[in-house]
N, C-alpha and C positions, 0 to 999 in steps of 0.2 A: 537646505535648512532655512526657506524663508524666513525672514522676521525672528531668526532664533540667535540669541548675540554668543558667545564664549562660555558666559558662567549657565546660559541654559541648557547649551549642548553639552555640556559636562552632565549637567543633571538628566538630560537624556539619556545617554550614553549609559549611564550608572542604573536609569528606570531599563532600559533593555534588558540589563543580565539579571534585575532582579526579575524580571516579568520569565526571563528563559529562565531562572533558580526557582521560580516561584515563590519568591519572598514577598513578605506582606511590603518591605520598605520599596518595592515600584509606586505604592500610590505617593508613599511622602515625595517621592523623589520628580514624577510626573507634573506633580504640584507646586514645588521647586522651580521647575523649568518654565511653568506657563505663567509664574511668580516673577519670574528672571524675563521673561520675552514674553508679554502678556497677548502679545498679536503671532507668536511663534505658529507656524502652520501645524509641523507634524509635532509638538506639544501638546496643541489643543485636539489634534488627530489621534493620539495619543490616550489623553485624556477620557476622550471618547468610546474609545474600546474599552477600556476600563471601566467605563459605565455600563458594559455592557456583555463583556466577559463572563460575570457572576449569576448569568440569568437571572438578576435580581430585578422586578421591575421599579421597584424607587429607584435605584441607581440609574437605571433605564433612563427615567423619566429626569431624573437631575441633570444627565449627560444630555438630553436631549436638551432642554432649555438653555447648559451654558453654552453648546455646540452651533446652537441656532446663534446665540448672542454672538458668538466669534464671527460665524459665517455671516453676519451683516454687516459685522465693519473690515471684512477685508475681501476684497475686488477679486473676484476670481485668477481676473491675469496677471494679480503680482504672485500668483503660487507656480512654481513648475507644473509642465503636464504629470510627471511621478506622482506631486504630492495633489492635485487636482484628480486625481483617481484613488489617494486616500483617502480626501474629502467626501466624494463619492461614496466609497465602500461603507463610510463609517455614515453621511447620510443616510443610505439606504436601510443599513442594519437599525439606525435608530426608530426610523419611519415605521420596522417591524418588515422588511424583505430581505432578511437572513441570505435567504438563497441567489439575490444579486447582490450584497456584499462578496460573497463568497466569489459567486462569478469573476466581480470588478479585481480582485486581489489576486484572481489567477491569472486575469488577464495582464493582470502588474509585474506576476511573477515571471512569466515568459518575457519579456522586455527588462525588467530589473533581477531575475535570480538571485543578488547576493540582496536584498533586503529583508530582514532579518524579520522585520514587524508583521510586516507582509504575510510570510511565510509561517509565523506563528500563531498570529490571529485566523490566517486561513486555513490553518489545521485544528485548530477549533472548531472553527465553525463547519468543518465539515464533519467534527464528533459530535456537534450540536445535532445536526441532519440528519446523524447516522449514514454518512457517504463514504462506504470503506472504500472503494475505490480511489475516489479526491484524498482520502488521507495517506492513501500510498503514494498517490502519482504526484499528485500536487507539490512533496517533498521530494519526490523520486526523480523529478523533473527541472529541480533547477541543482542537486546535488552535483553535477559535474562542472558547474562552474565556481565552484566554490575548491579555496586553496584548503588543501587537508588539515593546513597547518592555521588557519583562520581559527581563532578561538572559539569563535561559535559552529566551528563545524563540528563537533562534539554533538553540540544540544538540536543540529538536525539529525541525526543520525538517531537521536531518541525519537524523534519525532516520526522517520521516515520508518524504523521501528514499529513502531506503533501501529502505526499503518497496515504494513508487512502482517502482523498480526490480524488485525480487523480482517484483510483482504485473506486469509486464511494462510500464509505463508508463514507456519510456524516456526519450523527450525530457522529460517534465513530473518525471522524477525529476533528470536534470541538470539544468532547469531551477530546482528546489527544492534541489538541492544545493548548486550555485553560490552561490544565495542565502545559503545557512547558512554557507557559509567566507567570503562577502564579510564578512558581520556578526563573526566571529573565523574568523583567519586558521587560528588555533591547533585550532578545532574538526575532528579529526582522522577523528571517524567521519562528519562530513560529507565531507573529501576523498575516503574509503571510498568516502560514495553514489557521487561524482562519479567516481572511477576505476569502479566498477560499470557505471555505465553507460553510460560510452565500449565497456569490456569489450563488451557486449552488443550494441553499435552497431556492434561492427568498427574503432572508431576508437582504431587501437593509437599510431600517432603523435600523434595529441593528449594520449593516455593519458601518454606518455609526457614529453612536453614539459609538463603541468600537474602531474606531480610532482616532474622537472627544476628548473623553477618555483618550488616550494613546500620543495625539501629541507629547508630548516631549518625547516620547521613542522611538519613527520610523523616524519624519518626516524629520530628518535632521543630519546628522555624519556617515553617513553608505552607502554604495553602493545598498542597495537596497530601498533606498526611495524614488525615482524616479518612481519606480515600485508599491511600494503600494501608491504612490499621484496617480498610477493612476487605481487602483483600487478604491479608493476612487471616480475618477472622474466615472467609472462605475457605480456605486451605484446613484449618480447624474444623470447619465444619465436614467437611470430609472424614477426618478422621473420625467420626461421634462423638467427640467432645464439645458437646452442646453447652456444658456447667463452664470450661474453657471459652466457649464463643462467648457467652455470656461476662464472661470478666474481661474480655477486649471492650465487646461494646458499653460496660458502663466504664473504663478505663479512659477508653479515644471517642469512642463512637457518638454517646450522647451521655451527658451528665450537666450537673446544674452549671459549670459553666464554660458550657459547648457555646458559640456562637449563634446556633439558631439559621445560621444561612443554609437556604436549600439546598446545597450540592452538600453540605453535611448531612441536613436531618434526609434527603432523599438515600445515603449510605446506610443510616440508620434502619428508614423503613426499609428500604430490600431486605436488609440482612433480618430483620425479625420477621417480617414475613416467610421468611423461606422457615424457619423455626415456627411461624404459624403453619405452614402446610405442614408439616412433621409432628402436628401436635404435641409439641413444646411445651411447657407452662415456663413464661416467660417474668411472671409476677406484677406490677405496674410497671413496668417498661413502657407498654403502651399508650396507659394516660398518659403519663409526664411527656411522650410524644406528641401526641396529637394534639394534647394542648399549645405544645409547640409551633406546628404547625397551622394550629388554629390564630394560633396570637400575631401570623405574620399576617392576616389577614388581604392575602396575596389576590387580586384581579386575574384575570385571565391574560397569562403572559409568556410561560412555556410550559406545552401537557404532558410532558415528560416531569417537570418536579409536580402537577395536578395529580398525577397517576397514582404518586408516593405521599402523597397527602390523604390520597384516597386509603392508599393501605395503612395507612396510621388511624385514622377514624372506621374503618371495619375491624383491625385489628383491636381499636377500645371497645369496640359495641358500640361505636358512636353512630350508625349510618344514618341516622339523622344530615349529620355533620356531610356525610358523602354524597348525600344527597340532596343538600342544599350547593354544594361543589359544582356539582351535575347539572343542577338545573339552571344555575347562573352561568355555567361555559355555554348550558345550551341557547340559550338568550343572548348571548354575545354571538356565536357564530353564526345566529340569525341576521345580523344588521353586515351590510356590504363595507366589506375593509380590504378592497383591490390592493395585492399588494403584501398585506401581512400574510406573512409564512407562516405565521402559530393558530390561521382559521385553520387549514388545511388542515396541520398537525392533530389538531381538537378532534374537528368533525369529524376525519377517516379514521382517528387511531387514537388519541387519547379516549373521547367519549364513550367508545364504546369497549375499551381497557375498565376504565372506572366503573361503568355498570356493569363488566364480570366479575371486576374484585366485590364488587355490593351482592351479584346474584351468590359467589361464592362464598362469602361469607355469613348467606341465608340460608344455604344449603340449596339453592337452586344452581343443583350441578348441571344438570340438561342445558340449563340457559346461557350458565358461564361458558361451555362449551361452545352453542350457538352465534356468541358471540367474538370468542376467541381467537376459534378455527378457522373462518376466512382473512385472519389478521396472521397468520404465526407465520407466514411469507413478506409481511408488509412491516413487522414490526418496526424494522430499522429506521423508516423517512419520519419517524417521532422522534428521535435522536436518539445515546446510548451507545454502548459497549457487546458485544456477544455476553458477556459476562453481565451487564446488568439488565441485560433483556432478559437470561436466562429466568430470573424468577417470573416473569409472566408467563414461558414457555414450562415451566415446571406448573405453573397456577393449570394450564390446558391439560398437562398430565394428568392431574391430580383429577381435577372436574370430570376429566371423562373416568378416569377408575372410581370414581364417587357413585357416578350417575351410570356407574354397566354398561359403557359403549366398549365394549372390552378390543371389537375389532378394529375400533378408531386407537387406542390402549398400547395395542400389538403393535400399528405401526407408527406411531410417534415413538415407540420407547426403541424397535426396529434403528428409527433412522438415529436415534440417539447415540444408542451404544454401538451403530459403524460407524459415527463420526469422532463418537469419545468411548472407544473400549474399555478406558481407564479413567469410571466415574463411579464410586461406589452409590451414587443417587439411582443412578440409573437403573444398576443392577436389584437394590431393593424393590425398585419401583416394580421392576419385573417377576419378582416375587410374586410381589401382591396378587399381581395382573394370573400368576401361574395358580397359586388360590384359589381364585376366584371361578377358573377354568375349571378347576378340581384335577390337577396335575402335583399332587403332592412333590414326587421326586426333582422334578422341574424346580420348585420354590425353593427345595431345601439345596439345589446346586447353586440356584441365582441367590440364596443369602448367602451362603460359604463364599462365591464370587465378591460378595460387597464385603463382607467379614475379612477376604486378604486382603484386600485393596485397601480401608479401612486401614488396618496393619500396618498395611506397607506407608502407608502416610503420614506416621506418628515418629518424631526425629527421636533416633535412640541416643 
C-alpha cells in the first residue's frame, strides 16, 4: 500500500466490501482514502476503476484527468511491481483498451490470486466484452488459493458463479451461487448468478419465489437492483403478465426519479423492447425514455448502452434520434483510435445492431434480418449477458417471421427450443411460424406448449 498511511487503508478496506456489496458508499469511502493519502497508489488505482466501472463516459473522462494528475507526481519505482500492473490496467482501460486492462489483471491474478480488486474489476470487464470464458476461469483460477474461510471468499464464488453460467454450466453455476448467498445473504451479485440460472433453465417460478424470498436483501441500497427488478420483470414476462411487467418497470425500472445512468435506462430499454416485439401497447413509457436517454447526450463510448438508446428512440418513433446516433458512431469509427476497444465494438457489432433495430422498426424486415443474421454468433464481443443479448436474438426472430423467411424461422426457433425447452417465447414463436406454414394442428399444439409453460410460471 504505497503512500497509503492507516486512516486511508481503513477507508480502503471499507471501499472493497462496499464495491463487492455493491454499495453506492465505495465512492464516499474511495474518496476518503485518496483524501487521507492523497499520493496513495492503489487509492488512486482505486479511484480509477470507479470512473470507469459505470460505462459512463463523463466519469470516464473525470477518471482520466485526475489519474493522469496522480501519475505525474508519483515515480513509477516508488510503487510495487503488483500495484505498477494496477497502474497499468487502469491506464490502459482509461486510454479506451478494455481488453489489455483485462489482459494486465489476469496477468496479476496468476502471481497475486488473493487480490480481491484485481479479480473484481476483472470480472467485469470481462462481462463488459462478453468473454464467458474469462468470467469463468479468470475466477475459477485463482479460487484454490484462497482460505474458504476468508471473508471474501463468499463474494468469489458469486462471481465465479456467474461465469459458470455465461459459460453454459448451469446446474454447477446455481449450484455455486447458492452457495455464495448462503454464506452472505447480502451478497447481491451472487443472487444475480442464481436468478441467471434459473433464467436459463426455464425456471421462472422458482426465479421468482427466490427473489420474493430475498426482497430485503437485493431490492433496494445497492447499485445493482435495478438490474435484478428487472430480471424479476423477466420471469413475469413469461408468465403473460404483461399489465404485471408493467408495474415492476414503472416501480424499479424507470420512473421520474430513476437515476438516468445507462446500465439502468439500458434495463429499461431491453425490457420494453421485448414488449415492443409482442406488440404491447406500452403507453408513453417510451418518450419519457428516450428523452432520457437523449438528455445524457452521451459520445461514442460503449455500443452496447448505443444499442439500447437506439431502441428507446425506435421505440418513441423518434428514428430521427437513431439516426442521428448512427451517423455520428459512424464518423467516429472513421478517424484511427489504435487501441480503443469500443471502435471494434461499434463498427462489427453495435452499428449494424442499431441499423436493424431502425430497419425494424420501419418494417424493413428483410433488412433487419440481413443485418442481424451474420451477427447472432458474434453477438457476445459487444459485451452482455445470454439474457440481455436475448432481445436482439428474439429482434432476428421476429424479422425473419415478419419478412417470410419461414426456413431461416424453422431453424432459429429449432435451435432455441433444444437449448431452452422450457421457454413459453419460443414455443408461441412457433406457433406463428406453424400459421404461416398452414399447419393448423401443429400451431394449436405449440400454443397449448407455451399456455402450460406459461402456467407453470405463475407462483400459486
Amino acid at each position: 500500500m504505497t503512500g497509503t498511511g492507516a486512516e486511508a487503508v481503513r477507508h480502503y478496506e471499507k471501499a472493497l466490501d462496499c464495491l463487492l456489496y455493491f454499495r453506492e458508499e465505495v465512492n464516499t469511502q474511495v474518496r476518503a482514502a485518496v483524501a487521507a493519502s492523497p499520493r496513495s497508489v492503489m487509492g488512486n488505482v482505486f479511484a480509477a476503476y470507479l470512473g470507469l466501472l459505470g460505462t459512463e463516459e463523463k466519469d470516464a473522462a473525470d477518471a482520466r484527468k485526475q489519474f493522469g494528475e496522480f501519475r505525474r507526481s508519483v515515480r513509477p519505482e516508488e510503487a510495487t511491481p503488483r500495484e505498477r500492473m494496477h497502474i497499468e490496467a487502469a491506464s490502459a482501460w482509461l486510454r479506451g483498451d478494455v481488453h489489455r486492462a483485462g489482459h494486465v489483471l489476469a496477468e496479476l491474478s496468476v502471481s497475486h490470486p488473493r487480490d480481491a480488486l484485481a479479480l473484481a474489476v476483472g470480472h467485469q470487464i470481462d462481462f463488459f466484452t462478453g468473454d464467458a470464458v474469462l468470467l469463468r476461469d479468470r475466477v475459477g483460477g485463482a479460487l484454490s488459493a484462497w482460505d474458504t474461510s476468508d471473508p471474501h471468499y463468499g463474494f468469489l464464488l458469486g462471481m465465479y458463479a456467474f461465469g459458470l453460467e455465461e459459460a453454459g454450466h448451469y446446474r454447477r453455476s446455481e449450484q455455486v451461487a447458492l452457495e455464495a448467498v448462503e454464506r452472505d445473504a447480502r451478497d447481491v451479485w451472487g443472487i444475480h448468478a442464481v436468478v441467471h440460472a434459473y433464467e436459463m433453465q426455464g425456471r421462472f417460478a422458482d426465479g421468482i419465489r427466490y427473489l420474493d424470498e430475498r426482497v430485503g436483501d437485493w431490492a433496494d441500497g445497492n447499485y445493482l437492483n435495478v438490474h435484478n427488478w428487472w430480471h424479476y420483470a423477466l420471469y413475469v414476462l413469461e408468465t403473460g403478465r404483461t399489465d404485471r411487467v408493467l408495474d415492476v418497470y414503472d416501480a424499479a425500472l424507470h420512473h421520474e426519479g430513476s437515476a438516468g445512468v445507462a446500465m439502468e435506462l439500458l434495463d429499461a430499454a431491453s425490457l420494453l423492447w421485448r414488449l415492443y416485439l409482442a406488440g404491447v401497447d406500452t403507453g408513453d413509457r417510451w418518450s419519457a425514455l428516450a428523452d432520457a436517454w437523449a438528455g445524457r447526450e452521451d459520445g461514442a463510448y460503449y455500443a452496447f448502452n448505443d444499442v439500447h438508446a437506439v431502441m428507446a428512440y425506435v421505440g418513441a418513433d423518434r428514428v430521427g434520434d437513431a439516426e442521428g446516433l448512427i451517423r455520428d458512431r459512424r464518423t467516429w469509427v472513421r478517424d484511427p483510435r489504435p487501441g480503443v476497444s469500443n471502435v471494434s465494438m461499434t463498427a462489427e457489432v453495435g452499428l449494424p445492431v442499431c441499423r436493424a433495430l431502425v430497419a425494424y422498426g420501419r418494417r424493413r424486415y428483410d433488412e433487419a434480418v440481413g443485418l442481424l443474421l451474420p451477427l447472432r454468433h458474434r453477438l457476445h464481443t459487444f459485451g452482455g449477458s445470454h439474457a440481455q443479448r436475448d432481445a436482439m436474438q428474439r429482434t432476428l426472430v421476429e424479422a425473419a417471421l415478419h419478412a417470410g423467411r419461414r426456413d431461416l424461422a424453422r431453424t432459429l426457433l429449432s435451435e432455441r427450443i433444444n437449448l431452452r425447452p422450457v421457454c413459453p417465447y419460443n414455443w408461441g414463436a412457433r406457433a406463428r411460424l406453424a400459421e404461416q406454414l398452414g399447419r393448423p394442428d401443429q400451431a394449436a399444439a405449440d400454443r397449448r406448449r407455451a399456455a402450460e409453460q406459461r402456467a407453470a410460471a405463475i407462483v400459486r
